[in-house]
C-alpha positions as protocol buffer text, in pm:
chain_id: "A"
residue {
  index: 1
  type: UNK
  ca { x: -2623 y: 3618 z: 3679 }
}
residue {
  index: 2
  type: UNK
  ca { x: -2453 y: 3932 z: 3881 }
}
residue {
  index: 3
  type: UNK
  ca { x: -2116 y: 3705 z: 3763 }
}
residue {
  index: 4
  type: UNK
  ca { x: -2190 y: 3700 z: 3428 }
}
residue {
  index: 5
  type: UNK
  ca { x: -2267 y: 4077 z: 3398 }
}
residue {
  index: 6
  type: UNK
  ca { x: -1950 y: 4166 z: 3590 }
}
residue {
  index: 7
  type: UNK
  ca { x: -1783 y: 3967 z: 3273 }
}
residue {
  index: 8
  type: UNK
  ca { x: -2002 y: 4130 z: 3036 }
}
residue {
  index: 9
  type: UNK
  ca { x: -1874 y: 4461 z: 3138 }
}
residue {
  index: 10
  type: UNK
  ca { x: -1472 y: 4391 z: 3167 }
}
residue {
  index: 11
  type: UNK
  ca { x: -1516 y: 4195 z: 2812 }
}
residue {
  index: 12
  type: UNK
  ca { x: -1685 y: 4529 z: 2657 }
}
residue {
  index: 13
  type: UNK
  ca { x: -1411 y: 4735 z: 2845 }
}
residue {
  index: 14
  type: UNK
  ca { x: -1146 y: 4553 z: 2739 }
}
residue {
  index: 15
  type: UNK
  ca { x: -1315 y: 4573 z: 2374 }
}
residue {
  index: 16
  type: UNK
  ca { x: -1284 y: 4958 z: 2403 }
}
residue {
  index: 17
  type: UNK
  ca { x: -919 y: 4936 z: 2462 }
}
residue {
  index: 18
  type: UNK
  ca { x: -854 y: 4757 z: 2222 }
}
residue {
  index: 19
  type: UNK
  ca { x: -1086 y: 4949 z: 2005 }
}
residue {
  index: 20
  type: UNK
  ca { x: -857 y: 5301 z: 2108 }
}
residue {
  index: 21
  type: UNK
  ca { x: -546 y: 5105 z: 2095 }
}
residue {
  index: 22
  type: UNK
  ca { x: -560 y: 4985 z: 1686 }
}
residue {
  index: 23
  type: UNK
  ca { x: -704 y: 5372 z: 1632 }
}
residue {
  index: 24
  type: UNK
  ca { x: -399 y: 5503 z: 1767 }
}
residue {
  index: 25
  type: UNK
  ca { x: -194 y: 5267 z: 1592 }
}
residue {
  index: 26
  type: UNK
  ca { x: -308 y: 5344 z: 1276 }
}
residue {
  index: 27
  type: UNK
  ca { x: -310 y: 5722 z: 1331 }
}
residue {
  index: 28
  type: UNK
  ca { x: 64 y: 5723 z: 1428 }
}
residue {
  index: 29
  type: UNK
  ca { x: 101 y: 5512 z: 1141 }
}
residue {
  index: 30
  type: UNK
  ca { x: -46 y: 5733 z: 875 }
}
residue {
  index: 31
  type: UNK
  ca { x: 111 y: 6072 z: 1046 }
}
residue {
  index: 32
  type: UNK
  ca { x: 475 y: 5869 z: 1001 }
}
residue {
  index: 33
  type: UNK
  ca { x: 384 y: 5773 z: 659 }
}
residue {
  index: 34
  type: UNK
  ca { x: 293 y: 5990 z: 340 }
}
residue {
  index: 35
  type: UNK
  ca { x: 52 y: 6237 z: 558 }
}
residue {
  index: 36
  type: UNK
  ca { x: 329 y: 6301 z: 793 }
}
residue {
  index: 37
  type: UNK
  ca { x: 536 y: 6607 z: 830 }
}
residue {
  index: 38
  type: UNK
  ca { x: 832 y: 6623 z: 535 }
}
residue {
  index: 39
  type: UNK
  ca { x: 1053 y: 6787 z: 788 }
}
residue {
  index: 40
  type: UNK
  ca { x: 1365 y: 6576 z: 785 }
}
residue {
  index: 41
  type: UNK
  ca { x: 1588 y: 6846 z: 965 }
}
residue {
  index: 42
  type: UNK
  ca { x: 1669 y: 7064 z: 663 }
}
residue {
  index: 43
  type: UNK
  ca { x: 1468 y: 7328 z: 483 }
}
residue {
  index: 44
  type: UNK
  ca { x: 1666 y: 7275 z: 150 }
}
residue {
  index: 45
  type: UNK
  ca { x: 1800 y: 6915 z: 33 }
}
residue {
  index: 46
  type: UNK
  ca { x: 1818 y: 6765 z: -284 }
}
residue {
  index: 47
  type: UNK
  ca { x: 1616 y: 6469 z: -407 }
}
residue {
  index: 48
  type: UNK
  ca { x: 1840 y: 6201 z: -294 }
}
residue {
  index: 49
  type: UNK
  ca { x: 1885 y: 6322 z: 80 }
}
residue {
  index: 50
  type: UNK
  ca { x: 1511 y: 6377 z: 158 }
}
residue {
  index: 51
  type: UNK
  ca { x: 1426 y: 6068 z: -38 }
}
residue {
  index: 52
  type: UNK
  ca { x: 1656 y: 5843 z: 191 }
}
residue {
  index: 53
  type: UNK
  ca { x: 1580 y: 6001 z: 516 }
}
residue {
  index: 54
  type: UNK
  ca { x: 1217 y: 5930 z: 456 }
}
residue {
  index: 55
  type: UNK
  ca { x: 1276 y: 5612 z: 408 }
}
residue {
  index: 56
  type: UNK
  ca { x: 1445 y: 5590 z: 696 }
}
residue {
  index: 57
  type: UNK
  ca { x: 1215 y: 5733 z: 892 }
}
residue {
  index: 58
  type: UNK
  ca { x: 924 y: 5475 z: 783 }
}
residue {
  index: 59
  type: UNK
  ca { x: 1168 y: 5184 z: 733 }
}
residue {
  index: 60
  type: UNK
  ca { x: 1047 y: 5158 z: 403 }
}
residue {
  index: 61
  type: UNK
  ca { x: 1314 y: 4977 z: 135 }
}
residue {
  index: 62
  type: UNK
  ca { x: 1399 y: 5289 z: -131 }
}
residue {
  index: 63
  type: UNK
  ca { x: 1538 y: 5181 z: -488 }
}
residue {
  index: 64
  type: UNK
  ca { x: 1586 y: 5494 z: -684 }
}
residue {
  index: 65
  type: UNK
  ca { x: 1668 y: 5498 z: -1088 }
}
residue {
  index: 66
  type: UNK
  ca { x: 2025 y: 5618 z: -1130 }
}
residue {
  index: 67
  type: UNK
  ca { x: 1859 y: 5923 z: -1360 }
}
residue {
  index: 68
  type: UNK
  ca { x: 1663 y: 6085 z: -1085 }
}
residue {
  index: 69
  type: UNK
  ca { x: 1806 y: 6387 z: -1015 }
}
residue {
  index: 70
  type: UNK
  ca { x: 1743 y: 6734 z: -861 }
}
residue {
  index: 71
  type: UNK
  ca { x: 1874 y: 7053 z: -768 }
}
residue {
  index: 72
  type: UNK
  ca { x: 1900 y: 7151 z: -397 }
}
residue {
  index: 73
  type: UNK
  ca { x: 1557 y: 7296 z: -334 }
}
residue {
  index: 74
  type: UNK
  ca { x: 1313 y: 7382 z: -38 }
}
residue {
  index: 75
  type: UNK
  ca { x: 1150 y: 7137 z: 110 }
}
residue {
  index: 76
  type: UNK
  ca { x: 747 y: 7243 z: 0 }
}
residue {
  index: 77
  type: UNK
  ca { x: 437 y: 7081 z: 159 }
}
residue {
  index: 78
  type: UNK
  ca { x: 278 y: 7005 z: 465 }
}
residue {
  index: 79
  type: UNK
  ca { x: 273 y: 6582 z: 440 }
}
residue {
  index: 80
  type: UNK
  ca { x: 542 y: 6368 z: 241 }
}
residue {
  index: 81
  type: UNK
  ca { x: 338 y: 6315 z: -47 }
}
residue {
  index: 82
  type: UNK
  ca { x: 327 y: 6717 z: -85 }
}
residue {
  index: 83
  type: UNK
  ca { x: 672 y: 6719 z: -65 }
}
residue {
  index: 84
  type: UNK
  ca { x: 727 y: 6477 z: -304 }
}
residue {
  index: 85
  type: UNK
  ca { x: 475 y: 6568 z: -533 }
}
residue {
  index: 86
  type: UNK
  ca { x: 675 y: 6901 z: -570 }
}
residue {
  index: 87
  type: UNK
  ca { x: 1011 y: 6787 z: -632 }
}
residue {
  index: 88
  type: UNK
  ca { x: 872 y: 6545 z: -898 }
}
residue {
  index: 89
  type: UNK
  ca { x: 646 y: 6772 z: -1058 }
}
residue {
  index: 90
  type: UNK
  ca { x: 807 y: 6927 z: -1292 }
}
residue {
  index: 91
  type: UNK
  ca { x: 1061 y: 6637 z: -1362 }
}
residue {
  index: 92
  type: UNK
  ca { x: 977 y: 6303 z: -1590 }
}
residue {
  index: 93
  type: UNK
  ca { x: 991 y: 6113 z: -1283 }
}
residue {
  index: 94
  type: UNK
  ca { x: 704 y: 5944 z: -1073 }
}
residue {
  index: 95
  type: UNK
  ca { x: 711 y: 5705 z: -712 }
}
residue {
  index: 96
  type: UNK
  ca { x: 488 y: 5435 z: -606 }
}
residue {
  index: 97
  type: UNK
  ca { x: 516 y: 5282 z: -297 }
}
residue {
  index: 98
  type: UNK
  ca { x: 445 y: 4893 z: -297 }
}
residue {
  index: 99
  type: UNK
  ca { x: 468 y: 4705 z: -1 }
}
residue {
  index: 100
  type: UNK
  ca { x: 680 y: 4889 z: 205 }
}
residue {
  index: 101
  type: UNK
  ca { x: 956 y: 4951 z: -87 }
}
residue {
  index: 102
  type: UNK
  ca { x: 929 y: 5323 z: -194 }
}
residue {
  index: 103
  type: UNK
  ca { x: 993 y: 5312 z: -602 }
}
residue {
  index: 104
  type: UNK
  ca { x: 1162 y: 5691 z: -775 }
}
residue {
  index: 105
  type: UNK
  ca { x: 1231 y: 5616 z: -1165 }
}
residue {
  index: 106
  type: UNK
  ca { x: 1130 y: 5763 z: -1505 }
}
residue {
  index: 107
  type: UNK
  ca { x: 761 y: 5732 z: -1534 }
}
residue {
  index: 108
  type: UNK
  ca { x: 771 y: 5472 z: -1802 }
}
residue {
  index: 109
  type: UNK
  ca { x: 1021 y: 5266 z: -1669 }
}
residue {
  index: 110
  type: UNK
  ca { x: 781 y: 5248 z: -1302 }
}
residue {
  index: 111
  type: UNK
  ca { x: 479 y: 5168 z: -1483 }
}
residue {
  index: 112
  type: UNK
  ca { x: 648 y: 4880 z: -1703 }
}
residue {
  index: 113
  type: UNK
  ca { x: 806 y: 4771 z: -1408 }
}
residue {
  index: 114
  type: UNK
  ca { x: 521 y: 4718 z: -1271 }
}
residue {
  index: 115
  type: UNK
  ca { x: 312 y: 4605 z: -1495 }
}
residue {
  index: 116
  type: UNK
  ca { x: 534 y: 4309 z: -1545 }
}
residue {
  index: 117
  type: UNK
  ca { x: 652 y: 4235 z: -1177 }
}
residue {
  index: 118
  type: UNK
  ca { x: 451 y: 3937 z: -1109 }
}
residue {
  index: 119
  type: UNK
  ca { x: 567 y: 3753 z: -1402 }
}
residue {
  index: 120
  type: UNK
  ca { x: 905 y: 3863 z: -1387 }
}
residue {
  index: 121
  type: UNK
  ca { x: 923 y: 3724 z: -1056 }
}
residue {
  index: 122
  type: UNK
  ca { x: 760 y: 3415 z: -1147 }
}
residue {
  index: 123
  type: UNK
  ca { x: 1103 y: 3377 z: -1357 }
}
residue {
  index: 124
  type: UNK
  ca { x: 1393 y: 3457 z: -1142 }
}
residue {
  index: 125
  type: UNK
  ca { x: 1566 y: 3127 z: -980 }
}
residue {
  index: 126
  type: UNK
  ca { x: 1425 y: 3041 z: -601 }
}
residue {
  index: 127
  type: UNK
  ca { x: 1790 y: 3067 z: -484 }
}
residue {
  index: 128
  type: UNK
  ca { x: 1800 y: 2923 z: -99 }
}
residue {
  index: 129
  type: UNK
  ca { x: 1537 y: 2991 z: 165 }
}
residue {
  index: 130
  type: UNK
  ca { x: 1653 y: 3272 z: 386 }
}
residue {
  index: 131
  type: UNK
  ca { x: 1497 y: 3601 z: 505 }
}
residue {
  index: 132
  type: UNK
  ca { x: 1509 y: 3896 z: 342 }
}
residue {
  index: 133
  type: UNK
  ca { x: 1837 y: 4133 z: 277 }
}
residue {
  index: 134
  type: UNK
  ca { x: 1876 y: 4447 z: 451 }
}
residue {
  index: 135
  type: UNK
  ca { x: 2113 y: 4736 z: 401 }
}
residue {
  index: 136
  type: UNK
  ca { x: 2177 y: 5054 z: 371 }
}
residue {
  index: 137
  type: UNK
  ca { x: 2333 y: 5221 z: 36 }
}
residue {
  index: 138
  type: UNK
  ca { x: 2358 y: 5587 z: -30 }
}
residue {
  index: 139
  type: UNK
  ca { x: 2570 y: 5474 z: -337 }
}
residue {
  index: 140
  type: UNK
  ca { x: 2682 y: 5117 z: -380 }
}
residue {
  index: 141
  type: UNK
  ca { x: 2896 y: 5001 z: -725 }
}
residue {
  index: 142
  type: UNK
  ca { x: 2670 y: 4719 z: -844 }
}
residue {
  index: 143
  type: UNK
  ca { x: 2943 y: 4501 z: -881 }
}
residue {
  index: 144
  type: UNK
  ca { x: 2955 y: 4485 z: -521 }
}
residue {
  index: 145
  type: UNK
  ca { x: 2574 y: 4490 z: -448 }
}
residue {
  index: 146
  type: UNK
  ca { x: 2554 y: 4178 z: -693 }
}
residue {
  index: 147
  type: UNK
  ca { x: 2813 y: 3990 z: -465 }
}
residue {
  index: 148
  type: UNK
  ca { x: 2613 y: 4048 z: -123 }
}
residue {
  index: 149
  type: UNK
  ca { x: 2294 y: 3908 z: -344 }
}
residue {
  index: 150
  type: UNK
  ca { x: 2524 y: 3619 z: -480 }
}
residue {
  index: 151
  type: UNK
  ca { x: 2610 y: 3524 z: -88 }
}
residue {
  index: 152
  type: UNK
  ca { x: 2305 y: 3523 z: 62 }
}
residue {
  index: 153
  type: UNK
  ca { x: 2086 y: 3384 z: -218 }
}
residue {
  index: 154
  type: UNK
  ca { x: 2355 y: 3107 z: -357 }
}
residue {
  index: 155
  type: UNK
  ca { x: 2295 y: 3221 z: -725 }
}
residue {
  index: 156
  type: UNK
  ca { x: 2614 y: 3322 z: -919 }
}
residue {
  index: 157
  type: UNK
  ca { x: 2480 y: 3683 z: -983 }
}
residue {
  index: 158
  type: UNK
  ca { x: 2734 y: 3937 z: -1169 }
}
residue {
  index: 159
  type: UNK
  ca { x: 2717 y: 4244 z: -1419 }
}
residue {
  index: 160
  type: UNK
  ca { x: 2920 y: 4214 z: -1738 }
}
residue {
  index: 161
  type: UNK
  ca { x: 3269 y: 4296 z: -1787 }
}
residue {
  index: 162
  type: UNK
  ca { x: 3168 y: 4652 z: -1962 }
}
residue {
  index: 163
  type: UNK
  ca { x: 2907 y: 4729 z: -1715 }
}
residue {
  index: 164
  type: UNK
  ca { x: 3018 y: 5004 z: -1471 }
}
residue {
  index: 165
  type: UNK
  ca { x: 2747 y: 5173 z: -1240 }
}
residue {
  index: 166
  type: UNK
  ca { x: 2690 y: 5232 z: -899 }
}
residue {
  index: 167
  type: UNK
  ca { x: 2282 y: 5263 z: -779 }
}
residue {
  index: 168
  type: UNK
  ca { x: 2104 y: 5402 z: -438 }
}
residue {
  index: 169
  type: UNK
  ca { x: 1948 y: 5225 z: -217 }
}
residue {
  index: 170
  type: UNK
  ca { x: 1774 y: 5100 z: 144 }
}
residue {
  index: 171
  type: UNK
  ca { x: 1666 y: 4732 z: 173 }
}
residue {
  index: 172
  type: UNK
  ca { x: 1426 y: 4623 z: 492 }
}
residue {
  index: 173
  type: UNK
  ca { x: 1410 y: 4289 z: 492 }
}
residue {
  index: 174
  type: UNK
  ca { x: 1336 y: 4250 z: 105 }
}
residue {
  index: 175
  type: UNK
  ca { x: 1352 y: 3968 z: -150 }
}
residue {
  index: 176
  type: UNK
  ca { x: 1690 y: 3933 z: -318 }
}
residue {
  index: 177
  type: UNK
  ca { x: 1491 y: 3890 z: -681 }
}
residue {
  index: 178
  type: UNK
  ca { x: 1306 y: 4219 z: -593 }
}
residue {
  index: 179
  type: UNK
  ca { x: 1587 y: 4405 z: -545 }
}
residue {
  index: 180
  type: UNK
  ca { x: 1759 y: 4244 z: -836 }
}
residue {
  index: 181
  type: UNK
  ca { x: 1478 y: 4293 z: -1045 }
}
residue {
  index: 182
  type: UNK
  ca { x: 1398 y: 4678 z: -952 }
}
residue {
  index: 183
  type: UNK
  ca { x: 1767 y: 4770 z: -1007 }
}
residue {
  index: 184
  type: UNK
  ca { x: 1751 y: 4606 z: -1330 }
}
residue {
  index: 185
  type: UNK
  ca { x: 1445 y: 4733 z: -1485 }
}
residue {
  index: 186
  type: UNK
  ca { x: 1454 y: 5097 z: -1312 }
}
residue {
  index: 187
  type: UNK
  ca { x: 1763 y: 5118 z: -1509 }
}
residue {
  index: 188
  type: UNK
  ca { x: 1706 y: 4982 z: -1792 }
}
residue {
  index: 189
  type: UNK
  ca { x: 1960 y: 4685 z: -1815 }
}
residue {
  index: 190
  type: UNK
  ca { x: 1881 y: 4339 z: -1911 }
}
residue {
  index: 191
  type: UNK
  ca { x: 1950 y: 4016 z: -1739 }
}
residue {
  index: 192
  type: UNK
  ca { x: 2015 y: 3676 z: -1863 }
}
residue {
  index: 193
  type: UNK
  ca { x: 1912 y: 3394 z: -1644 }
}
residue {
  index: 194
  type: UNK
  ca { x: 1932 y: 3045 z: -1572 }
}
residue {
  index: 195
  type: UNK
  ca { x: 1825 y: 2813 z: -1257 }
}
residue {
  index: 196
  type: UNK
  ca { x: 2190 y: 2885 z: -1095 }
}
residue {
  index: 197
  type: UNK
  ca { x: 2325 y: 3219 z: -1278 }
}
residue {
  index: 198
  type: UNK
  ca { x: 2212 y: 3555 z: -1347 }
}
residue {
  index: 199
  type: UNK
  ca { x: 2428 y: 3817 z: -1555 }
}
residue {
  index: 200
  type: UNK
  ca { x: 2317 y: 4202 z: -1592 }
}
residue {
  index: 201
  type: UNK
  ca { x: 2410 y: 4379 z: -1937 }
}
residue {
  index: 202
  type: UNK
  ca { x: 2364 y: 4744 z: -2025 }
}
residue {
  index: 203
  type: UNK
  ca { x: 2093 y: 4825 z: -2220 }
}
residue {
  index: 204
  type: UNK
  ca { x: 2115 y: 4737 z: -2584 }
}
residue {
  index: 205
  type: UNK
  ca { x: 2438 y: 4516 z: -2563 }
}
């Protein structure tokens, strides 16, 4: 019996720590997250710069609409989501943050984009099975970024011959359709697809 209580104690000990050690872990996780500190080594930085480094920070995937836009301005807030907030506010543009991909586009264009993710994915081709594309992108031409997503996903993927742009972005570990499908939509292109091919026109051709 003295045996079993002996047990009885190190398994409730042993419950504590483990108890302390998921509290922690989530604390540390929310004070790196959106209730964190927005200090990212500058008092003033523009939309783009304190967008990225956040992202970095968290290892969150960022895809940001090619219209968002600001001003060098001071960074305002005490968490993230302060910070944020205040760039934003006065803007037409919104984020969302969805499973560890941190959205910035016209307000519209997110909630449609949302709205319709599930089923749009439901519709891209499967491609081949591989893990998830990572990379780093203050500005990449999308002629290019559509040739990394072409290699690893074995999909002929390409923008049309009149379609010039370059977007920003951070991928950890994401889907290649995501990606594909948040650059698209953010921006307000369309894409043609088939089982094997996927070509991105401007919006309205």
């Amino acid at each position: 019996m003295g045996q079993d209580m002996k047990l009885s104690r190190v398994g409730l000990l042993v419950g504590i720590v483990i108890m302390f050690a998921c509290a922690f872990t989530g604390s540390v996780s929310a004070k790196s997250g959106f209730k964190g500190s927005p200090d990212v080594g500058d008092r003033f930085v523009d939309i783009h710069t304190f967008l990225f480094k956040i992202a970095a920070r968290n290892n969150w995937s960022l895809i940001v609409s090619s219209e968002v836009n600001s001003p060098v301005r001071e960074v305002v807030g005490t968490t993230v989501e302060e910070a944020l907030n205040n760039y934003l506010e006065t803007t037409r543009f919104r984020w969302r943050l969805y499973e560890k991909c941190l959205y910035v586009a016209h307000e519209t264009d997110l909630e449609l984009f949302f709205r319709r993710l599930a089923e749009l994915e439901l519709t891209m081709p499967r491609g081949q099975a591989i893990a998830g594309f990572s990379g780093n992108f203050v500005r990449i031409d999308l002629e290019m970024l559509c040739n990394m997503l072409k290699s690893i996903s074995g999909v002929e993927i390409r923008p049309a011959s009149n379609l010039h742009h370059s977007v920003m972005m951070r991928a950890a570990d994401m889907s290649w359709q995501r990606i594909l499908l948040a650059v698209v939509y953010l921006n307000r292109f369309r894409m043609d697809r088939t089982d094997y091919s996927i070509t991105i026109f401007p919006a309205g051709s």
